[in-house]
SERO-4910 file (N, C-alpha, C, O; in steps of 0.05 Angstrom, whole numbers):
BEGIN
 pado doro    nc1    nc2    nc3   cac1   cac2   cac3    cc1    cc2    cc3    oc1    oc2    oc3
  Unk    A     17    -24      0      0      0      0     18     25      0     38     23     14
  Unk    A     14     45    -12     33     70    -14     17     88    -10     -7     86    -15
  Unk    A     29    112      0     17    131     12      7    152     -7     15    151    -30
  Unk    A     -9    171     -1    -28    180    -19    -13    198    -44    -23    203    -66
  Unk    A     19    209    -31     24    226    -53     34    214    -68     34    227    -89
  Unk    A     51    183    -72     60    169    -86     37    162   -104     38    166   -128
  Unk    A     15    150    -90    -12    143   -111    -10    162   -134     -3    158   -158
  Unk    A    -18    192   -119    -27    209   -136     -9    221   -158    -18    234   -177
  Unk    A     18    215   -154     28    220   -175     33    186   -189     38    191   -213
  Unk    A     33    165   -187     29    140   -205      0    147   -217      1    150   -241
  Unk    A    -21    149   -206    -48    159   -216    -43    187   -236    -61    189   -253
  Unk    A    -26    205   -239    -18    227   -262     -4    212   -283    -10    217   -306
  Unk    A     22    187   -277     38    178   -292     26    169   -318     31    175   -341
  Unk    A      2    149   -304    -21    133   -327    -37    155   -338    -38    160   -362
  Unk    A    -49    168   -321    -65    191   -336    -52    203   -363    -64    207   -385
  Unk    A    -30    208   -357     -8    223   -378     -1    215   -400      3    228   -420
  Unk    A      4    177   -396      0    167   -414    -14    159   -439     -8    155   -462
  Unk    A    -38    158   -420    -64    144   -431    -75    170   -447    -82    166   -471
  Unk    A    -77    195   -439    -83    218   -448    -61    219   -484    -69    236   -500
  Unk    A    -48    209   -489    -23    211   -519    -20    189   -527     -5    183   -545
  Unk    A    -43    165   -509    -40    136   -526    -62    138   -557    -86    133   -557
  Unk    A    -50    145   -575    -82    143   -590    -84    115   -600    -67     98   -603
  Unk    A   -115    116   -607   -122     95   -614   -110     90   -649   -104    109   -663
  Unk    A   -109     60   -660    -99     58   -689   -111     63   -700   -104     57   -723
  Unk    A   -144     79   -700   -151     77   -721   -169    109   -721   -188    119   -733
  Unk    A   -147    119   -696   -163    156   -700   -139    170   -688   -117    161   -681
  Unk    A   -151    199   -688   -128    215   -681   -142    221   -646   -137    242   -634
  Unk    A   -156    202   -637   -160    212   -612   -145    191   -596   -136    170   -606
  Unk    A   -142    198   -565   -127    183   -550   -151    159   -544   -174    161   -553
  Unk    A   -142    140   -530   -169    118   -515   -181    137   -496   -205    132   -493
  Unk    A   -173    154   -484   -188    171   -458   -206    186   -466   -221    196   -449
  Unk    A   -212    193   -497   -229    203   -512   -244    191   -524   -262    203   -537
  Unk    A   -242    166   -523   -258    152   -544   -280    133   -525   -281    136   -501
  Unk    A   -292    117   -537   -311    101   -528   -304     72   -519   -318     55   -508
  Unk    A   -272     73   -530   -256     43   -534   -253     45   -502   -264     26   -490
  Unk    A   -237     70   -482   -231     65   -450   -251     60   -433   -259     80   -421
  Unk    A   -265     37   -427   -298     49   -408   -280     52   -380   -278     74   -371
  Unk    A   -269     34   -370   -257     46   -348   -229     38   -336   -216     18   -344
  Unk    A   -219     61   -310   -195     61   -304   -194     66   -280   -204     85   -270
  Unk    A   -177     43   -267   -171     44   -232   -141     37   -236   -127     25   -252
  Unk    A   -138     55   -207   -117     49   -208   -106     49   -175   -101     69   -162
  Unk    A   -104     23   -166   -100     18   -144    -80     25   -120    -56     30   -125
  Unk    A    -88     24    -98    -68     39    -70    -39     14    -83    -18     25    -89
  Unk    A    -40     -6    -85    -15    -29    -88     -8    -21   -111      6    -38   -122
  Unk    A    -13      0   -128      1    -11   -158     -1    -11   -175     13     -3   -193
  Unk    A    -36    -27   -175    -40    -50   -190    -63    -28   -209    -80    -15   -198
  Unk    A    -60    -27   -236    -70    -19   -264    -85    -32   -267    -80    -56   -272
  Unk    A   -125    -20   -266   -142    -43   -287   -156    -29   -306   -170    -10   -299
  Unk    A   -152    -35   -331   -171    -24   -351   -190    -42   -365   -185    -64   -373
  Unk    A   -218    -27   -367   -233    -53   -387   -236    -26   -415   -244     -2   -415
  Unk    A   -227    -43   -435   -235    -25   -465   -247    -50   -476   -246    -74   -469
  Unk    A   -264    -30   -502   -274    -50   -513   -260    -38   -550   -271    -19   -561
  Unk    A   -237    -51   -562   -227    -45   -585   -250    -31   -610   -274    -38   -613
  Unk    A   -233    -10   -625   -266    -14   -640   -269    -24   -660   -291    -23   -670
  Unk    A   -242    -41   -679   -252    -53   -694   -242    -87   -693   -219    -91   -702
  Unk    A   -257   -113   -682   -252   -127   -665   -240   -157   -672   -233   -176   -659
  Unk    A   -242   -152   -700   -219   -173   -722   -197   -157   -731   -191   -160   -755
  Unk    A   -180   -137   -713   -160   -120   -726   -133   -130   -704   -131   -127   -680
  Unk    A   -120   -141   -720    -92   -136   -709    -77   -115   -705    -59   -117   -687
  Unk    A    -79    -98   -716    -57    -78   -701    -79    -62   -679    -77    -43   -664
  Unk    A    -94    -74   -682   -116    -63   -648   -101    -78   -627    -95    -69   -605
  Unk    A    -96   -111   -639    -91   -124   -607    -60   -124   -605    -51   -131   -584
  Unk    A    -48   -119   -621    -21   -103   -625    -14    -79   -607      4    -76   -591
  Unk    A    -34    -62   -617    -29    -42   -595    -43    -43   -567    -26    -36   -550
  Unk    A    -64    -49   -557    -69    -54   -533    -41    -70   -519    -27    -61   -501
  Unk    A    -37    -96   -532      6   -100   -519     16    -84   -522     24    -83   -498
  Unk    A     27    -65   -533     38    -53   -535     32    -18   -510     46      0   -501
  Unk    A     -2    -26   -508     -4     -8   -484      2    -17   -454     12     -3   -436
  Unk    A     -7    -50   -454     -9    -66   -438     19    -61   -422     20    -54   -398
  Unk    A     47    -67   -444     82    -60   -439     86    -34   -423     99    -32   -402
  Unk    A     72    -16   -436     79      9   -442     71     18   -410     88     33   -401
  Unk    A     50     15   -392     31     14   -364     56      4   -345     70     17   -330
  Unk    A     55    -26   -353     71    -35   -334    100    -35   -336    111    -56   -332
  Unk    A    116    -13   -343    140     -1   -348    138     30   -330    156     45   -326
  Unk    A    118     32   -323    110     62   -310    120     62   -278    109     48   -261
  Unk    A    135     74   -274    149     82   -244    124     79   -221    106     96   -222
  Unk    A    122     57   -198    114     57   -186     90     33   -193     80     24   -172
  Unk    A     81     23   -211     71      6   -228     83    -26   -222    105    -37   -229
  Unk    A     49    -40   -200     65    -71   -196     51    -83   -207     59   -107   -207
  Unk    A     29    -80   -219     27    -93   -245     -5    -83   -262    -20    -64   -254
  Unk    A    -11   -102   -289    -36    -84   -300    -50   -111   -314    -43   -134   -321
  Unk    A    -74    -97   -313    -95   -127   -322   -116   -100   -340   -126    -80   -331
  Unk    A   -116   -112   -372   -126   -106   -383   -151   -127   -395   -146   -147   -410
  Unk    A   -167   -123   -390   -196   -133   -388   -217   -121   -415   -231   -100   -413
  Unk    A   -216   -138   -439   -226   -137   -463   -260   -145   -465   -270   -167   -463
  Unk    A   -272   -123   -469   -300   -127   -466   -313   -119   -494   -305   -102   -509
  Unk    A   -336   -136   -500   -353   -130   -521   -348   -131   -550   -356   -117   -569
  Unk    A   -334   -150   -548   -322   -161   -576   -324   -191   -579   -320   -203   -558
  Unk    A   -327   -198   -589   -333   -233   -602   -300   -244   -585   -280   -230   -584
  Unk    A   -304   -269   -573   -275   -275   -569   -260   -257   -550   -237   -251   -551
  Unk    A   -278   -249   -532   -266   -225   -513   -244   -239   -498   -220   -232   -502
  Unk    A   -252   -263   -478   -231   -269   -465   -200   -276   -479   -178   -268   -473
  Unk    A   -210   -295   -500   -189   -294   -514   -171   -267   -524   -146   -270   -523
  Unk    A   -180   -244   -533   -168   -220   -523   -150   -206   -502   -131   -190   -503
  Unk    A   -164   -221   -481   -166   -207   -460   -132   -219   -453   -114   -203   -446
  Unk    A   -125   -253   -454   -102   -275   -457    -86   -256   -466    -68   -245   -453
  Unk    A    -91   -250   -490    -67   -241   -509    -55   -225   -504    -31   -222   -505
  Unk    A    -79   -204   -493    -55   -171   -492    -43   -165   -460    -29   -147   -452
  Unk    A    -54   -186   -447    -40   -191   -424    -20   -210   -423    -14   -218   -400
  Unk    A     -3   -222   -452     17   -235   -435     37   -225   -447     60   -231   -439
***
């Protein structure tokens, strides 16, 4: 458990990120779009996001979600991240991929 000002700046780190991650197939970030539904980010660490990709037979979608998935848990203060794929055919299986 870490204390509130450590949170709150690991809670800016992701924000910061996530705010210049754009999505592959717009010029908006996921924090703008409809793809992020939500984001916690826990007293231990611990990163959860559920998106739902928006186009859901696209590889460089589940390309980059790893590639966001890397990119989270490389973040200072960051003990780990579970990205949670919703509303797509084959979600869980999604969900495997861009988490390992």
């Amino acid at each position: 458990r870490m204390k509130p000002r450590k949170h709150k700046a690991l809670s800016l780190r992701v924000i910061r990120l996530l705010n210049g991650w754009k999505d592959p197939h717009s010029d908006l970030p996921y924090t703008k779009t409809e793809a992020m539904r939500s984001i916690e980010i826990g007293e231990t660490g611990i990163v959860a996001m559920r998106i739902t990709p928006h186009r859901p037979h696209c590889p460089c979608c589940l390309l980059d979600l790893r590639a966001l998935y890397r990119k989270v848990s490389s973040l200072k203060g960051v003990t780990g991240v579970g990205i949670t794929i919703e509303g797509v055919p084959a979600a869980e299986r999604w969900t495997r991929e861009v988490n390992g």
